[in-house]
C-alpha positions in Angstrom: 11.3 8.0 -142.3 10.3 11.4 -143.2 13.0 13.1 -140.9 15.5 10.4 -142.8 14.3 12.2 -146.2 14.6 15.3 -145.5 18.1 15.4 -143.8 19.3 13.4 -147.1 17.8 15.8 -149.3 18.8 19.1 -147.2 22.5 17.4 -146.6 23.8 18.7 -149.9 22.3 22.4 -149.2 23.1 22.7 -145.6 26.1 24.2 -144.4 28.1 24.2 -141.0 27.7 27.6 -139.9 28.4 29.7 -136.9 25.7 27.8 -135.5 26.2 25.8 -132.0 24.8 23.6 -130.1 24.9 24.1 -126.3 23.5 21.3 -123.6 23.2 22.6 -120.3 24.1 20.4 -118.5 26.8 18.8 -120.3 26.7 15.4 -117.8 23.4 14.9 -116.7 22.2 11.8 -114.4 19.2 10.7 -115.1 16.1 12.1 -113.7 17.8 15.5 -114.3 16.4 18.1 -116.6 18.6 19.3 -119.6 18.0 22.4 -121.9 19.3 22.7 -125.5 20.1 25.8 -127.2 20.8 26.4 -130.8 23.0 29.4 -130.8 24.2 31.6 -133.8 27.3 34.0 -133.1 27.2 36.1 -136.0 23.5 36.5 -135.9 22.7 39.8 -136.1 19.6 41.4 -134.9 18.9 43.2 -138.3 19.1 39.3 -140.2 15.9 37.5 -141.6 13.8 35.5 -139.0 15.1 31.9 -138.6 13.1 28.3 -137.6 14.7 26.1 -135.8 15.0 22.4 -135.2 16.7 19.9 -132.3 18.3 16.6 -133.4 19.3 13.1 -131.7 20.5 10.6 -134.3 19.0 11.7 -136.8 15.1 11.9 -135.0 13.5 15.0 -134.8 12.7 16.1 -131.4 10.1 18.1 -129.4 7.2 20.2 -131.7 9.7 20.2 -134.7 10.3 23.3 -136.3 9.7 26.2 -133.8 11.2 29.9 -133.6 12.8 28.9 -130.0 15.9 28.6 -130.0 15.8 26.5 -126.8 14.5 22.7 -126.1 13.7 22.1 -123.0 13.9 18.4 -121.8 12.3 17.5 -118.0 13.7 14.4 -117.7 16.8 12.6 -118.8 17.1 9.1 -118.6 20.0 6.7 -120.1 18.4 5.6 -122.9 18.4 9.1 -124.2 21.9 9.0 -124.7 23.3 10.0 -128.0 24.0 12.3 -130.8 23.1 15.9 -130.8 22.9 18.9 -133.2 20.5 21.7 -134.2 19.3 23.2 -137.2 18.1 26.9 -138.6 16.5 28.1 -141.5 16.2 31.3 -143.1 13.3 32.4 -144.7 15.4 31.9 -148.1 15.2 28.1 -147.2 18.4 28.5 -146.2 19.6 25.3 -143.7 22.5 25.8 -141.4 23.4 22.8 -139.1 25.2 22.7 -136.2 28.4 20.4 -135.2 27.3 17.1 -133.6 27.2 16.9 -129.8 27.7 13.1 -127.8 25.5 13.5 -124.9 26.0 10.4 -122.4 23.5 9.9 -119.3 24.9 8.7 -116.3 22.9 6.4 -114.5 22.9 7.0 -110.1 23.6 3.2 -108.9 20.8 2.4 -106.2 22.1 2.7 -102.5 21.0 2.1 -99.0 18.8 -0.7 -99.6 15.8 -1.3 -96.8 12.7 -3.0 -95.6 9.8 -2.1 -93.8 6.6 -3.4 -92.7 3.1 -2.0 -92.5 2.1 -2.3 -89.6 4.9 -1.3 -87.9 7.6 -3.2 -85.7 6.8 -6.6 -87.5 4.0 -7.8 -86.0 0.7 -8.7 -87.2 -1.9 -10.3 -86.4 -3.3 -13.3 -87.6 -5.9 -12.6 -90.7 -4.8 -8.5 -90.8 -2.9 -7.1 -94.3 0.6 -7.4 -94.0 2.7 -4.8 -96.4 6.5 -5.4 -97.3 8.1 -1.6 -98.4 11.3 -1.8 -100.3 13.2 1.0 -100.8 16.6 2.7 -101.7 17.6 6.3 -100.8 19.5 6.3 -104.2 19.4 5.1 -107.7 18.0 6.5 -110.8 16.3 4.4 -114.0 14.0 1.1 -113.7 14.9 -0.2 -110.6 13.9 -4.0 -110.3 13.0 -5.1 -106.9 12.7 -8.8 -105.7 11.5 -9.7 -102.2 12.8 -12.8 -100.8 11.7 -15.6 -98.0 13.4 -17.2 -95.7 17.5 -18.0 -95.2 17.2 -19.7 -98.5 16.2 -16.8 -100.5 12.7 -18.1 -101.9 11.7 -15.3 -104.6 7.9 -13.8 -103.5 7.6 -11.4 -106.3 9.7 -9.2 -108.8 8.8 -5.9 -109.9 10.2 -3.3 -112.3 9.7 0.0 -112.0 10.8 3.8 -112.3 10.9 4.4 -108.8 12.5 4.4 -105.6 9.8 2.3 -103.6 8.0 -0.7 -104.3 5.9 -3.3 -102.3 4.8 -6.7 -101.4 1.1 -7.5 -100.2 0.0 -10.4 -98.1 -3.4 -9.6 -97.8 -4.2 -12.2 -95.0 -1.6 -12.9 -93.0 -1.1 -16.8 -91.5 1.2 -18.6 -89.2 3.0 -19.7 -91.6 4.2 -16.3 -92.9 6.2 -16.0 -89.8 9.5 -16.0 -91.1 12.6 -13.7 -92.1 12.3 -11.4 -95.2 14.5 -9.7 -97.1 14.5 -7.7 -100.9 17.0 -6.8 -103.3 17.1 -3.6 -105.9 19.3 -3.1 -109.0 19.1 -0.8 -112.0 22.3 -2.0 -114.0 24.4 -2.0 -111.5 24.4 -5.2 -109.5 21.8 -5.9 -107.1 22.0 -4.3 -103.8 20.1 -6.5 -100.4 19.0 -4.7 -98.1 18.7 -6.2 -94.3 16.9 -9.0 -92.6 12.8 -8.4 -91.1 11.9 -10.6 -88.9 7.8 -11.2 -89.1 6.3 -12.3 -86.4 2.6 -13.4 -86.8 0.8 -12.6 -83.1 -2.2 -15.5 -82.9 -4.9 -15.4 -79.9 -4.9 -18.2 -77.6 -7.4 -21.2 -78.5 -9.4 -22.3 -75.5 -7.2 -24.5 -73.1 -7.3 -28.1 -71.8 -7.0 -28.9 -68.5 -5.6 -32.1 -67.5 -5.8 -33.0 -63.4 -3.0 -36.0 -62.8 -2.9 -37.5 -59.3 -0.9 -40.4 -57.9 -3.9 -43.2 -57.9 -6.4 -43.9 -59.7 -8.8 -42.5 -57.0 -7.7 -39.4 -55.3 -7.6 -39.6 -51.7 -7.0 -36.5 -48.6 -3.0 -36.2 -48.8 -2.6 -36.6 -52.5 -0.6 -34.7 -54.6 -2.9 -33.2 -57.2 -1.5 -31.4 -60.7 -3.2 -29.4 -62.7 -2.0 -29.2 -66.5 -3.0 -26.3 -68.7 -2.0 -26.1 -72.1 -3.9 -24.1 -75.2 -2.8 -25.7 -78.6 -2.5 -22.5 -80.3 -1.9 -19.1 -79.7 1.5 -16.9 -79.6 3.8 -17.3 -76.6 5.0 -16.2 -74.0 1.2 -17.4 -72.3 -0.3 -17.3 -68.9 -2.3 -19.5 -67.5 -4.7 -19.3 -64.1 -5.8 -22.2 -62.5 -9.3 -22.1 -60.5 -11.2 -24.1 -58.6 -15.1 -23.4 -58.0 -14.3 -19.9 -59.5 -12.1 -19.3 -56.7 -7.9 -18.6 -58.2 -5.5 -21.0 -57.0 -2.2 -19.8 -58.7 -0.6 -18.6 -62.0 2.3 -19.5 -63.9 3.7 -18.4 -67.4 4.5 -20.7 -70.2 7.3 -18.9 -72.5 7.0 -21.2 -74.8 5.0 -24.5 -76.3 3.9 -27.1 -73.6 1.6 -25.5 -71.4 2.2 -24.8 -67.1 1.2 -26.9 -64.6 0.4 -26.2 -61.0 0.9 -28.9 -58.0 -2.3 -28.9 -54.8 -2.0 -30.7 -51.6 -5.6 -32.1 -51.5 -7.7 -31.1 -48.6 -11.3 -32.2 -48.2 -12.4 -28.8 -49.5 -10.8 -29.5 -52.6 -13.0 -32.0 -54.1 -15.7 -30.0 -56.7 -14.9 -28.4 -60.1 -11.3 -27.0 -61.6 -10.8 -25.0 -64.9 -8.3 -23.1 -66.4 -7.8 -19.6 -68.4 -4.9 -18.4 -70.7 -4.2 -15.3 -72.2 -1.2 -13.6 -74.3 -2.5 -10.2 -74.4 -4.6 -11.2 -77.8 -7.6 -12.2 -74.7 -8.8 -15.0 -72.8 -9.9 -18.2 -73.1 -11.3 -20.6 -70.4 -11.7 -24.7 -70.3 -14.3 -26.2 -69.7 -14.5 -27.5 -66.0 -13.5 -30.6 -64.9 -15.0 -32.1 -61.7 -12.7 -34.0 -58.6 -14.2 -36.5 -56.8 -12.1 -38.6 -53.8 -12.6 -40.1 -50.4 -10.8 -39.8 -47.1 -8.3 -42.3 -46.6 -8.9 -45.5 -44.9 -6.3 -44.6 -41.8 -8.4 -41.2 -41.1 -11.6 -43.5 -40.4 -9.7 -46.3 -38.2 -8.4 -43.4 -35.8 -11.4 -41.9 -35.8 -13.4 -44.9 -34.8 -10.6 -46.2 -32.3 -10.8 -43.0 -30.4 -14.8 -43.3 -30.2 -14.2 -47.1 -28.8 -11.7 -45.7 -26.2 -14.2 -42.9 -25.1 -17.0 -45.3 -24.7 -14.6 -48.1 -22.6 -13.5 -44.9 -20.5 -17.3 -44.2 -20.1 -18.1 -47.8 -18.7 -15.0 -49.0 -17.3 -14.8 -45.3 -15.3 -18.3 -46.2 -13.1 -17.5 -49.7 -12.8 -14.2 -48.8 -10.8 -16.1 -46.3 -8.9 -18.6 -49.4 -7.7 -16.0 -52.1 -7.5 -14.1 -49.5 -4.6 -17.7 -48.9 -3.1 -18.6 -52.1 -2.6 -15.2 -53.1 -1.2 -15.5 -50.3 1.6 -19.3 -51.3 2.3 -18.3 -55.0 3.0 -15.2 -53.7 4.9 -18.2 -51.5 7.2 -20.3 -54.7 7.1 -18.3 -57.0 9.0 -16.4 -54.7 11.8 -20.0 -54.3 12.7 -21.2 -57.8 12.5 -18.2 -59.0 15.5 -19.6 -56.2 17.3 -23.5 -56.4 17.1 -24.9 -59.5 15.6 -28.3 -58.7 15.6 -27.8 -55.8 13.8 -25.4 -58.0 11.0 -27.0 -57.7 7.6 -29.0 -60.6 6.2 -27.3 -62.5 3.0 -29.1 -60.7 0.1 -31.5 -63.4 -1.6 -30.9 -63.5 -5.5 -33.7 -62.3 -6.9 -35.2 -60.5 -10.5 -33.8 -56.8 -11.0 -36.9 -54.2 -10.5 -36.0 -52.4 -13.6 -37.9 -52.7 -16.2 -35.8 -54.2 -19.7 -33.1 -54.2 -17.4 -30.7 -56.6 -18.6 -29.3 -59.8 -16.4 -26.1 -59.5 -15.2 -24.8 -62.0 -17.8 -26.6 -60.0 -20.3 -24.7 -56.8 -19.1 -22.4 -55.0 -21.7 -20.6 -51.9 -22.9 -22.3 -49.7 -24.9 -21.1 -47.3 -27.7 -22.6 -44.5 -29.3 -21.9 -45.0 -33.1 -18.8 -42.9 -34.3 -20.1 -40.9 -37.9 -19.3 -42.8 -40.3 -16.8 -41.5 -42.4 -18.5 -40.3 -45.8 -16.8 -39.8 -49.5 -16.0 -36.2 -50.2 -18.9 -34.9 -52.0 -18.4 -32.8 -55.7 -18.6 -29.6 -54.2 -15.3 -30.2 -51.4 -18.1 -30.9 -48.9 -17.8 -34.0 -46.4 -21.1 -35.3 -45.1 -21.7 -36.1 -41.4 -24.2 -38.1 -39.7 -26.0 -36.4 -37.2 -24.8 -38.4 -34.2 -21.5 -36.4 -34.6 -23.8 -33.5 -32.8 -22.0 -31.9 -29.4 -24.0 -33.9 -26.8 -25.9 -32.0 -24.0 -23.5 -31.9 -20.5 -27.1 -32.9 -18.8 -27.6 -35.7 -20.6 -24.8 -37.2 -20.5 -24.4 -36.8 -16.9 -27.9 -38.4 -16.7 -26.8 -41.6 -18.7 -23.7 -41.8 -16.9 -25.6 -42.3 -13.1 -28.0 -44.7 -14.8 -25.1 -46.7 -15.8 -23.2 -46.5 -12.2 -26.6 -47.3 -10.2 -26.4 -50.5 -12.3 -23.1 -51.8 -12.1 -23.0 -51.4 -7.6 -26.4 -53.5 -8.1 -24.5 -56.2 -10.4 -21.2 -55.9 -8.5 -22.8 -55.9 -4.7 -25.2 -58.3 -5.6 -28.0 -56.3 -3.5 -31.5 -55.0 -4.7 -32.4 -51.4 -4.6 -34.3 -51.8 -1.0 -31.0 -53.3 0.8 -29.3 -49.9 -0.6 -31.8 -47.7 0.6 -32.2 -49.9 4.2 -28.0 -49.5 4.1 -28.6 -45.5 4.0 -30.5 -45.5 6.4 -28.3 -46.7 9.3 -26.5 -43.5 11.2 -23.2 -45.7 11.6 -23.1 -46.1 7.6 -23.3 -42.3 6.7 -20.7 -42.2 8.6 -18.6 -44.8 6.6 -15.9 -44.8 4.4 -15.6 -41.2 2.8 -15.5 -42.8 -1.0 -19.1 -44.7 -0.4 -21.3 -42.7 -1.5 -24.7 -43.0 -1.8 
């Protein structure tokens, strides 16, 4: 108001002079400095001292009056714009004013729009700060700056400031802030986007599930077993090891959502405990084990029996022939001798009890078979049980068993006791017999 005053009162007394006003310069942008200088021609050195004073519409500006001819503004911006002139006084409280000056201050459009990220690359990890940095490499003023989500532009935040950066802070950083980004500047101008930042939140795997799928209900020798991996949450591309008793069995990689599977031809060494581990560079996780039980199928016992019954009938039925052909060449020897020399003709054997002791009657007589192991179910640890008659029998003793069994049958078959054999060995003729009787 007082400036107001004083130019009303001094208008009538102050004259347009040789007095100019110089602005240096003469288009600024803003930002730019800009000096003012009050400059009188026909000043000469020898004149009276003068004060001097710097104008915009009608507002004084700076200290006031000053004996500096010069005013030096640092910064112009474009509300600064306006209507300049000067003013000097004498020590006579003479006023001289200077000639108005229109001084216009362009505003620099912002340019070259862009985003960044902190950190780097546009990654995070789950729960770390995530910075969005919008910038322009040009524009002067109050930029305004508005960060945007999403293909459907959902405004963040909006900020207004005099400068050529801003930012946008989420300090914790979820899965759901996994998304496109984008911000826009303007200062007066019309906004100006800048490009599309992909963010991609990086999680660690949970722990995984394993999942073991087979053709039955119970899992026999044969089977097709699969093994099915899958950790709920945790970035991709994921890869997942499959163990069984600690031991790896395979890896596969999951790119995406679903979890990897792994297919095992069952063995009997497989029964015991599987897990699982997954890892997408964030670390590992394991599952908890799961334990396989199954049996051997009900074929791999038949065979396995048949074959002992077979062995065993071999056994038997291979000394019986043996006696059946001795017996037939010993009757053959008996009777070429008994045309020949009757007294010497071999009494009918009398029937009579066998000397052996818990030997059997001939009715009572049988095969016998050793027990084939009975088949166990595969045990949790992929180890099968045997009984322990499925021990390698000694040669001896099986040689042993086998003579037993033959000295029996020729006493069953013949129908003789032990003494008419041993009388029957005696006789010179009979050593000489038939070369398969032997005794």
């Amino acid at each position: 108001m007082l400036p107001r005053l004083l130019l009303l009162i001094c208008a009538p007394l102050c004259e347009p002079a040789d007095l100019l006003l110089i602005v240096s310069p003469s288009h600024p942008t803003e930002g730019s400095p800009v000096t003012l200088t009050c400059k009188m021609p026909s000043l000469r050195s020898s004149d009276a001292q003068f004060q001097f004073c710097f104008f915009r519409d009608a507002q004084a500006l700076g200290p006031g009056w000053s004996s500096s001819p010069k005013l030096q503004i640092a910064n112009m911006w474009k509300e600064d714009s306006g209507s300049y002139w000067c003013e000097a006084q004498t020590m006579a409280s003479k006023v001289l004013r200077s000639w108005r000056s229109q001084i216009n201050v362009h505003r620099v459009p912002v340019a070259d729009v862009s985003l960044e990220t902190q950190p780097p690359g546009g990654q995070v990890m789950e729960g770390d700060r995530l910075v969005l940095i919008c910038s322009v490499a040009m524009g002067t003023g109050d930029i305004t700056f508005l960060w945007y989500k999403g293909a459907i532009g959902l405004n963040l935040q909006t900020k207004t400031q005099r400068s050529l950066t801003a930012e946008y802070e989420i300090p914790t950083a979820r899965e759901s802030d996994a998304e496109q980004y984008y911000c826009v500047a303007e200062n007066g101008y019309g906004p100006r986007p800048s490009g599309l930042v992909s963010i991609t939140v990086r999680i660690p795997v949970s722990r995984p599930i394993l999942m073991l799928r087979a053709p039955r209900a119970q899992a026999v020798v044969g089977d097709v077993l699969k093994l099915h991996c899958e950790a709920l949450r945790g970035s991709h591309p994921i890869l997942y090891w499959f163990y069984h008793e600690d031991v790896i069995l395979g890896s596969s990689s999951a790119p995406s959502g679903g979890g990897a599977s792994f297919n095992l031809s069952l063995t009997a060494e497989h029964s015991g405990n599987y897990s699982c581990e997954a890892n997408n560079g964030l670390g590992a996780q394991r599952s908890e084990e799961v334990t396989l039980n199954f049996t051997v199928p009900t074929g791999a016992r038949s065979n396995h029996l048949t074959s002992g019954v077979i062995e065993g009938l071999l056994g038997t039925l291979g000394p019986a022939t043996v006696a059946l052909l001795f017996c037939y060449g010993l009757k053959r020897k008996i009777g070429r001798r008994s045309t020949r020399d009757p007294l010497r003709s071999l009494p009918s054997p009398v029937p009579q009890e066998f000397p052996y002791l818990n030997s059997p009657t001939p009715g009572q007589l049988q095969p016998t078979y050793e027990n084939e192991p009975r088949e166990q179910s595969v045990a949790v640890h992929g180890r099968q049980q045997h009984s322990s008659e499925q021990k390698a029998q000694k040669p001896w003793g099986h040689i042993w068993r086998t003579s037993l069994q033959l000295i029996r049958i020729i006493s069953v078959v013949c129908q003789w006791d032990t003494g008419t054999l041993k009388m029957l060995a005696l006789d010179h003729s009979f050593s000489r017999g038939p070369d398969f009787c032997i005794v």
